[in-house]
N, C-alpha and C positions, 0 to 999 in steps of 0.2 A: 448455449450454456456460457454464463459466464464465472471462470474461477480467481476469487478474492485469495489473495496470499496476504495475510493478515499478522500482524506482531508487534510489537515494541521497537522504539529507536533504535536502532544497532543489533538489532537480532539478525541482521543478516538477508533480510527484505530481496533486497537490490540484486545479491547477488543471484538468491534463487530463481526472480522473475529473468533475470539475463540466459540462466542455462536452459529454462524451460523454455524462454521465447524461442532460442536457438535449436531447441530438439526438434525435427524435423517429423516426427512420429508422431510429435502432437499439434504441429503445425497452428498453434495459436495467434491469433490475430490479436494484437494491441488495442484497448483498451485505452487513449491517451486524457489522461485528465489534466486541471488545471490549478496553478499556483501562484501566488504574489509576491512566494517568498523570491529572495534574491539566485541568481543561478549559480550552483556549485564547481568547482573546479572538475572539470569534463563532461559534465553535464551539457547535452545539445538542448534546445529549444525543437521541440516535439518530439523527443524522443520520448525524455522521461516524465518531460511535463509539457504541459505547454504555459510557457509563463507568461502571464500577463501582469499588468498594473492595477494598481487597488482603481483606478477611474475605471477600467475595463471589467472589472469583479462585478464593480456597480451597477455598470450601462444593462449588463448580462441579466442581473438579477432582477434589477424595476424591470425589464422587458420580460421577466418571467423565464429566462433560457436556463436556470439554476436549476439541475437537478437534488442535487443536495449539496451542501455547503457545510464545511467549518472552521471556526477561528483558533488558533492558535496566538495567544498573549507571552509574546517572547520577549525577552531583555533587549530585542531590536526594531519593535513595536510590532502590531499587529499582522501575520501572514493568514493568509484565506486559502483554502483549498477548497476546489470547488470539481464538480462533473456538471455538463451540458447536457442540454433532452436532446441531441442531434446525432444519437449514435444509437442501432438497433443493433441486438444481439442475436434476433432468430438467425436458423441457420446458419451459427456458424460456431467455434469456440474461441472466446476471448479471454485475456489476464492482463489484469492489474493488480497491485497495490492497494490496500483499499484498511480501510480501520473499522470500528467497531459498529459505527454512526452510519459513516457511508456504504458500507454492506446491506446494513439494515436498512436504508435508501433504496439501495439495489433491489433489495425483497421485494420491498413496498410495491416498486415500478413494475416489473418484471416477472414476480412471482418468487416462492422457494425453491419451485422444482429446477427453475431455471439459475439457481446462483449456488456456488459451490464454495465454501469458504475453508479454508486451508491456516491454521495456528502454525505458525514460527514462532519457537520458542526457545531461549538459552538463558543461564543462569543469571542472578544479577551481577556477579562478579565477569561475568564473560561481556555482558552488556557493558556495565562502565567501562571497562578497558577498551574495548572497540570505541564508543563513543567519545572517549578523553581521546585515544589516536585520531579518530577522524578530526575532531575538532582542533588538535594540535596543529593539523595542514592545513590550516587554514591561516590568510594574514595576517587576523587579527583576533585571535582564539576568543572566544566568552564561556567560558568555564563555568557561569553564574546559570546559563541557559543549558547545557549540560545537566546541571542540577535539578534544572528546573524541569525538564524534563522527564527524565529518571520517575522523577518522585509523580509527574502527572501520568507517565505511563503503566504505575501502579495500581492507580484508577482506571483509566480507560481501557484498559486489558484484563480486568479482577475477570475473577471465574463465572464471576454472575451477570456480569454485562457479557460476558463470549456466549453463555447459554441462550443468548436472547437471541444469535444469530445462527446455532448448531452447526457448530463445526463440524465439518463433516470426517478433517484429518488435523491430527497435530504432530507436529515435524520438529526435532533439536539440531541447532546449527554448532552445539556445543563440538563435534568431532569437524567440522570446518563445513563452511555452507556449500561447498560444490555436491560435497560428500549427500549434505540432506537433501539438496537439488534432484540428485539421481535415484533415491530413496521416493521423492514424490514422484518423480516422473514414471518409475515404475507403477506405482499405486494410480498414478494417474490414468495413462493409459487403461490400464481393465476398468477404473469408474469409468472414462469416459467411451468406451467401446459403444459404437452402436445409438449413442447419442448425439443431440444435436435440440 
């Protein structure tokens, strides 16, 4: 089974896939995909991604190893986010991060019975403030890309591109994400009892 925690830039993603990798009850095995974009401050190289270079994006894809793929058109040129066919899911339960495109990827490959898709979701006022902080820590902030953002994940997240992949749960990081962490992990646990 593999379960997609799915949401909006700054909804709070990160933090839930951390508390749930770490709950030992659910014993989740990573999921690790890959990205072009540049590495963020704490961020290791395979933990959260595996970063490669737009040449390696390339090599991957004309050889056909691209599972699914997509492009993000930022104010710092093109990033790629991509998954490899080199990772089976039977027998076991895995979590990633995953958006609306790449879930629906996952379907496609794998089946429905086997992907489990999980909505994070917090207001947009809770949204821009997170993502104006995050991006404030950074050396050299782009504010422009924030926006840009914002406004594309209005799209990519609408009610009617989620119904294409049936959420199966939808979860608010509004009262702080450890908090909706332990909220899914509980629900998670009795979905996943006895599967596999």
């Amino acid at each position: 089974m593999l379960c997609c925690i799915v949401g909006k830039s700054a909804s709070g993603k990160d933090t839930v896939y951390s508390y749930l990798m770490k709950d030992r009850g659910l014993a989740f095995k990573r999921l690790i995909t890959c990205t072009t974009r540049p590495i963020r401050p704490g961020e290791k190289d395979g933990v959260e991604y595996r970063f490669l270079s737009e040449e390696e994006f390339r090599k991957l894809d004309a050889e056909g190893h691209v599972l699914e793929k997509r492009t993000y058109h930022t104010q710092l040129g093109d990033w790629y986010y991509f998954t490899t066919d080199d990772t089976d899911i039977t027998g076991d339960h895995f979590l990633v991060i995953a958006t609306v495109d790449s879930c629906a990827s996952y379907i496609d490959k794998w089946g429905n019975e086997n992907i489990l898709p999980i909505y994070i979701e917090a207001s947009d006022h809770t949204l821009l403030t997170r993502y104006i902080t995050r991006e404030a820590e950074r050396e050299e902030p782009h504010y422009d890309e924030v926006c840009r953002r914002f406004l594309a994940d209005r799209i990519d997240f609408s009610e009617e591109r989620l119904s294409t992949i049936g959420v199966a749960g939808r979860f608010s990081t509004e009262n702080g994400s450890e908090k909706c962490a332990g909220e899914i992990a509980v629900w998670l646990k009795e979905k996943l009892e006895g599967s596999v």
